[in-house]
C-alpha positions, 0 to 999 in steps of 0.5 A: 392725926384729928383734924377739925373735920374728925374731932368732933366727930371722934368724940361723939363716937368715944362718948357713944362707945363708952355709953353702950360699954355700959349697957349689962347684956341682960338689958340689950334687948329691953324695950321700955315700951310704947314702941321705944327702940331697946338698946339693941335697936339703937346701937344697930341704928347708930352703927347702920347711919354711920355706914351711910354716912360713909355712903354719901361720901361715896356718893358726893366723891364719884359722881357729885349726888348721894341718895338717901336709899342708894344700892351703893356698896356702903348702903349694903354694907350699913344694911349689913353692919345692923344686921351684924348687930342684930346677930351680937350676943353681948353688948360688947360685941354690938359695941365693936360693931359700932366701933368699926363703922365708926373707924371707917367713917373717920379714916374716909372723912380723914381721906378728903381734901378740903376741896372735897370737903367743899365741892357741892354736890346734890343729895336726894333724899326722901326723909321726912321736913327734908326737901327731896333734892338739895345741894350741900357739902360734905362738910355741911352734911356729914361732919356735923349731922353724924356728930349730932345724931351719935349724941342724939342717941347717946342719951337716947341710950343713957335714958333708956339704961337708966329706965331699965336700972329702975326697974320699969322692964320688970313690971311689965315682964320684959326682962327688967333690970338687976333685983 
């Protein structure tokens, strides 16, 4: 059952899903330039923060902090999950990637009680503009920056299909969308 906590998020996966449904294997790996991410890049950056969400929800859940560069078992497994994105060799496999980190964050957000939700814990991070250690909750950390970021990279990914569709890889050789 969707509950607050899992809605928005689950519709942020859907959508990003469906985005990286439609990216044709020829342009999985095409790089638009000036250091953008190809597609491929993305969806392992997505499917990898998803994984470390779950991470601070370990965290948070054991021992009230989360770090951002843990060595918890969800931090291997995000460093894992790119790293299986990587290997993916059509962009439907990269998608059930993605789709199974993102099962796993909903079935552990689905997991919390509202009291876990709310308890404070301290979470350390070393991301650039963040402070290196502040207090939250799951609920202001998680559900809302996870939901958040997938958008963010939605369009990400719909701009960049859409540059590689207008054929801006072939100029520059790299593999450019259909003739």
């Amino acid at each position: 059952m969707a509950t607050a906590t899992t809605a928005e998020l689950g519709g942020a996966g859907e959508a990003i899903a469906a985005a990286i449904g439609a990216i044709p294997d020829g342009a999985l790996d095409w790089r638009p330039g000036g250091g953008e991410w190809s597609p491929r890049q993305i969806i392992g950056h997505v499917a990898a923060a998803t994984d470390f969400y779950l991470a601070i929800i370990e965290g948070a859940r054991e021992g009230g902090f989360a770090r951002s560069n843990s060595t918890s078992s969800a931090c291997c497994r995000a460093r894992a999950t790119e790293a299986e994105v990587a290997r993916c060799a059509t962009a439907p496999a990269a998608r059930e990637a993605f789709e199974r980190a993102h099962r796993r964050l909903l079935a552990a957000l689905e997991g919390l009680t509202p009291e876990e939700l709310d308890r404070p814990f301290v979470f350390l991070d070393q991301q650039p503009g963040e402070p290196p250690a502040m207090t939250t909750t799951l609920r202001e950390r998680v559900r809302p920056r996870a939901a958040g970021h997938l958008r963010e990279h939605q369009g990400q990914l719909a701009s960049t299909l859409a540059r590689w569709r207008g054929g801006s890889g072939r100029d520059r050789g790299q593999g450019g969308g259909p003739a």
